[in-house]
Phi, psi and omega in degrees: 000358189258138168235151199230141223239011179011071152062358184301137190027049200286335208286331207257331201258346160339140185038016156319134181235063179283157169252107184270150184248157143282333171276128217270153202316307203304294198270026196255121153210229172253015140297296184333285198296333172318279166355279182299323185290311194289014171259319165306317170277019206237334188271158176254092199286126183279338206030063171107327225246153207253127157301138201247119181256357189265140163294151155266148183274000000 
C-alpha cells in the first residue's frame, strides 16, 4: 500500500497532494481523472497543522 517518490524533487514536492492510478497514461481518461479529483476532495487537508484529537476535559 506504500508508494515511494525516491527522494525526487522533495523540497519543491513539500505539502504536495499526490494521486496514484493503477491505469496506465494511454487508457488514464475522464472516468480516471473523475476518480482522482473525487479522491482529492475526500481528504482532510491541515495545510500544515497537526489535527487536534484530544477531548476536552
Amino acid at each position: 500500500g506504500e508508494v515511494r517518490i525516491s527522494n525526487f524533487l522533495l523540497w519543491q514536492a513539500a505539502y504536495t497532494e499526490f494521486v496514484f492510478s493503477d491505469c496506465l497514461w494511454p487508457e488514464f481518461g475522464e472516468r480516471e481523472l473523475d476518480a482522482a479529483i473525487a479522491a482529492f476532495h475526500e481528504r482532510d487537508r491541515r495545510f500544515g497543522g497537526v489535527k487536534d484529537t484530544a477531548v476536552a476535559a
